[in-house]
N, C-alpha and C positions, 0 to 999 in steps of 0.2 A: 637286750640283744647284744649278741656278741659281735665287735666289729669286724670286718674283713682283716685288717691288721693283727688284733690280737689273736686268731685266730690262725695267721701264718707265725705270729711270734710265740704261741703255745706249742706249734707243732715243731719250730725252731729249737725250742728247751729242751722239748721230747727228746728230737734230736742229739742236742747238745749231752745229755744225761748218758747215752750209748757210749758214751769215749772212754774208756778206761775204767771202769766202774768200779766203786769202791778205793780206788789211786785216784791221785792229781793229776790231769788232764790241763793240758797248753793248746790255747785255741785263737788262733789267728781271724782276726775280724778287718779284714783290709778292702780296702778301694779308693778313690779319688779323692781329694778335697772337694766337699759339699756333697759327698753319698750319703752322708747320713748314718756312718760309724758309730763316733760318740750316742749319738742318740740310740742306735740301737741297740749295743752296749749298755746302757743307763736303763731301758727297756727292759732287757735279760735279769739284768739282777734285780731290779725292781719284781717282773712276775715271782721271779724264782723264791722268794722273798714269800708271797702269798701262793704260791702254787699247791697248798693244802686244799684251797679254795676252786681250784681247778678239777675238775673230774680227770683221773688217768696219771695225774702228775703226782713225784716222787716228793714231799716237800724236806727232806731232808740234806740233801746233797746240794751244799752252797754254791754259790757262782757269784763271782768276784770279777775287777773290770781296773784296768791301769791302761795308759796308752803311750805311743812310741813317743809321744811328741815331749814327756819328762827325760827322755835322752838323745835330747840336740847335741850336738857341737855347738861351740861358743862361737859367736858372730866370726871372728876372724879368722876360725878355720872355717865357715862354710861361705865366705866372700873371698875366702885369699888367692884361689884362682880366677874370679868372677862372678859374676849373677847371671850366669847363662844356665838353664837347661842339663849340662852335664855337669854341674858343680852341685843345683839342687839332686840331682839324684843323687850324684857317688860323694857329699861330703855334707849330708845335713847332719845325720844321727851318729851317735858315739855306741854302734853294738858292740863292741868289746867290751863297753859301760855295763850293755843291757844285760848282757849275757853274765856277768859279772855279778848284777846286782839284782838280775831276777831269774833269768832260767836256770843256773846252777843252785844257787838256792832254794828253790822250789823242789825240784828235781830231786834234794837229799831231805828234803820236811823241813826244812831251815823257814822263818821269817823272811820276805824280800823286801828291797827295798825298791820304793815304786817310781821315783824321780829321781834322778839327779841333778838338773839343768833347769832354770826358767830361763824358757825362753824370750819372753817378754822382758825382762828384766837385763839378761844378758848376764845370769850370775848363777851360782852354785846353788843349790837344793838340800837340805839336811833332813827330811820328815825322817818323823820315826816307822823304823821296821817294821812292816807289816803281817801278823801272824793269820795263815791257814790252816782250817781244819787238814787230816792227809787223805778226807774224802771232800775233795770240791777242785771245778773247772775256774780256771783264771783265763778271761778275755783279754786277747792283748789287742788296743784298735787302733788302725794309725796306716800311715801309708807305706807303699814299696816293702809291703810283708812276705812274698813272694818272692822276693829276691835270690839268687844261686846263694850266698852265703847265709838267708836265714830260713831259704823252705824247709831244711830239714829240721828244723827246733819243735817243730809242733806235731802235736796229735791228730789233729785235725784243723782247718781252717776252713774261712768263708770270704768268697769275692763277693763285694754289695756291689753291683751293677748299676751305673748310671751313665747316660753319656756328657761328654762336658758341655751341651748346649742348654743340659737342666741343671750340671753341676756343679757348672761355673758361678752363674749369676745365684745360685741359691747358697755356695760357699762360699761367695761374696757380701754378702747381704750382713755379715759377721764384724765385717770393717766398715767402715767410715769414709767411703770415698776411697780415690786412689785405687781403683778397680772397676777396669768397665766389664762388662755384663756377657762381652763378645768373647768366646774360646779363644780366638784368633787377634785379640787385640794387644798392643805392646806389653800393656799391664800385666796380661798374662802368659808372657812368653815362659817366662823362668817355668814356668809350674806344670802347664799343660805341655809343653816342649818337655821337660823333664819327666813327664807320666809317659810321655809317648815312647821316651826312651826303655824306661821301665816295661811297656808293653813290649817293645821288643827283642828287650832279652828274656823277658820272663814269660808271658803272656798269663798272666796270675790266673785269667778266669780255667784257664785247662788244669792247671794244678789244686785250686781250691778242691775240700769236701762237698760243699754247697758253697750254691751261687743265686743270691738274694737281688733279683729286679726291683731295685727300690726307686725308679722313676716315681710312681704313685705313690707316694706316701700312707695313701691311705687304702689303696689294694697292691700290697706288695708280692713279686710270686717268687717261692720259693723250689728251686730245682737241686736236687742230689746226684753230682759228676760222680764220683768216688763210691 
């Protein structure tokens, strides 16, 4: 039996398959720390991978999956005004990097490169070039994708819905302590402060193509804004 899940992630690819058909298609997969992006992303190319196996599905048209979080700024530039709220929004990510080393590239059939920055490490990235078919959708998952400077990059995008009362303590669960559980607690001031920001200059869920309620994990409901 088919679960509830695979069953909005089947209808998801369907979806995802309509964008540009036969071109390379930029597809924004954004929402909060702890919605459950990566995962769903991982999910995507996984089906898309066996969707021969699927009734209805195209299995030939790839889907590919890189996320924001290989183009940080290095520690000093995203502390050197502070750790408040408006410094995680306006100085975590290097998108002159991204744009650089993956939207322009894609864009002309070039190879992209999918990281630059670890950010755990605190140091440079070198992987090797990544080559796409010029029929296949690249995920990009990560946060503050909505942004005025990067909503118009993409073909389509999706806001993953959660509120931070599930998406804190579940995008917590990732570290080790040094994060309490509460939206509203010091710990997570920088991050939830800085999403709220985010919501109000953007309000990303009005601009996404679809918007994925992924509170349930395991009955997620999937709605088409666009």
């Amino acid at each position: 039996m088919v679960s509830s899940r695979a069953r909005v992630l089947i209808d998801l690819l369907a979806e995802l398959r309509t964008v540009r058909p036969g071109q390379r298609a930029l597809i924004a997969l954004d929402g909060v720390d702890g919605a459950g992006k990566t995962m769903l992303a991982h999910e995507l190319v996984k089906l898309a991978k066996t969707a021969a196996d699927v009734p209805g599905q195209d299995s030939h048209r790839r889907v590919a999956a890189i996320s924001i979080d290989g183009f940080h700024h290095p520690r000093e530039i995203r502390y050197a005004h502070g750790k408040g709220p408006d410094t995680f929004y306006r100085h975590s990510y290097d998108y002159e990097a991204f744009v650089e080393s993956v939207v322009e590239p894609f864009r002309r059939g070039d190879a992209i490169v999918p990281a630059v920055w670890d950010v755990d490490e605190d140091g440079p990235l070198a992987p090797e070039p990544r080559s796409l078919p010029k029929d296949c959708i690249l995920l990009v998952e990560g946060i503050f994708l909505h942004r005025p400077e990067l909503v118009g990059l993409w073909d389509a995008s999706m806001w993953v819905e959660v509120p931070f009362e599930i998406s804190v303590p579940r995008g917590n669960e990732r570290f080790a302590g040094g994060f309490a559980a509460d939206p509203e607690a010091a710990s997570n001031h920088r991050y939830v402060g800085g999403q709220r920001l985010y919501f109000s200059e953007a309000a990303p869920w009005e601009k996404a193509t679809w918007v994925l309620d992924n509170r349930d994990l395991d009955r997620p409901v999937l709605t088409c804004r666009n």
